[in-house]
VEXDREN-2710 file (C-alpha; in Angstrom, 1 decimal):
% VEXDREN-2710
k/r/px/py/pz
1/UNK/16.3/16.0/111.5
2/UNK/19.5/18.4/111.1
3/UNK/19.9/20.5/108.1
4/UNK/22.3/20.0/105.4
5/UNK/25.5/21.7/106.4
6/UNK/26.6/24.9/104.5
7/UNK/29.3/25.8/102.0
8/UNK/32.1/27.2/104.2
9/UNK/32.9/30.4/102.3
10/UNK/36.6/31.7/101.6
11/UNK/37.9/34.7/103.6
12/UNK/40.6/36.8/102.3
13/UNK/42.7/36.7/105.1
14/UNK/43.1/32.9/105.5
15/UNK/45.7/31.6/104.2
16/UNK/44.0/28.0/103.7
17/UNK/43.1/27.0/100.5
18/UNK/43.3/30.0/98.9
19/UNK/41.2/29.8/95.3
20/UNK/44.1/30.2/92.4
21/UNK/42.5/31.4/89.2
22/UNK/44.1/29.3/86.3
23/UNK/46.7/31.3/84.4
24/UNK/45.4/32.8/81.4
25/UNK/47.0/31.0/78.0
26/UNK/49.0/32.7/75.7
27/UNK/49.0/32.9/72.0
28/UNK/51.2/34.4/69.3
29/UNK/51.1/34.7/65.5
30/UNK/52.0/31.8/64.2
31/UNK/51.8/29.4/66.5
32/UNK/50.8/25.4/66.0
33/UNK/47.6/24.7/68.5
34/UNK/45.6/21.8/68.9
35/UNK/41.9/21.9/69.6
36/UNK/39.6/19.4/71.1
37/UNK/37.2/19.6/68.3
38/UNK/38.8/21.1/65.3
39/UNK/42.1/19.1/65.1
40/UNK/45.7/20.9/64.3
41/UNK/45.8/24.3/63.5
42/UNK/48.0/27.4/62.8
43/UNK/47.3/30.8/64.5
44/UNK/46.7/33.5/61.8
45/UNK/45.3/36.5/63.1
46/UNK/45.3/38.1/66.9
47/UNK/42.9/40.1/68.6
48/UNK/44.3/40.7/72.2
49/UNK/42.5/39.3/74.7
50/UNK/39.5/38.7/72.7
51/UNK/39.6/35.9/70.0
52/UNK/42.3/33.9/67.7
53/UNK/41.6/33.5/64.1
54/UNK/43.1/29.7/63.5
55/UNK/43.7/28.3/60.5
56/UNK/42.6/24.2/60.4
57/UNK/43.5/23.5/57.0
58/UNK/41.3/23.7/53.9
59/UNK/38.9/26.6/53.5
60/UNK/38.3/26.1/57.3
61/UNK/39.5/29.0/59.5
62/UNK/37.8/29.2/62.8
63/UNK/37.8/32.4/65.5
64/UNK/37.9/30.7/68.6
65/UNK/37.1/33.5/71.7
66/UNK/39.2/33.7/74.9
67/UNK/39.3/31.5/77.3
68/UNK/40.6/29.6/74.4
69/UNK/38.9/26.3/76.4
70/UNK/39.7/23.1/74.3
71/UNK/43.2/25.1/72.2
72/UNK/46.5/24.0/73.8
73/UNK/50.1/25.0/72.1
74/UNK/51.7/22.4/70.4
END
């Protein structure tokens, strides 16, 4: 029997497949944003680099917290 063979690990000096972290999203006041589970919104209030206060219409105004996973700009 042979053993399962292990994950090859990254070193920093290859230049081979080099891991790219996914660029952070950006936000402003104001801006239209869709979200996977809350619809269309409007950004209305900012904490840098921590959380977006969105407004989805109605009484219903979400904070959603960085990495802002499931919020595109419209």
């Amino acid at each position: 029997m042979t053993k399962p063979a292990a994950p090859r690990r990254h070193l920093p000096t290859s230049p081979f497949n080099v891991p790219v972290a996914p660029p952070a999203k950006r936000f402003e006041l104001g801006d239209r944003v869709s979200h996977d589970r809350y619809g269309l919104g409007r950004i209305i209030g900012v904490e840098d680099g921590i959380a977006m206060l969105v407004d989805f219409g109605g009484d219903r105004q979400t904070r959603v917290v960085s990495p802002y996973s499931g919020m595109n700009k419209l």
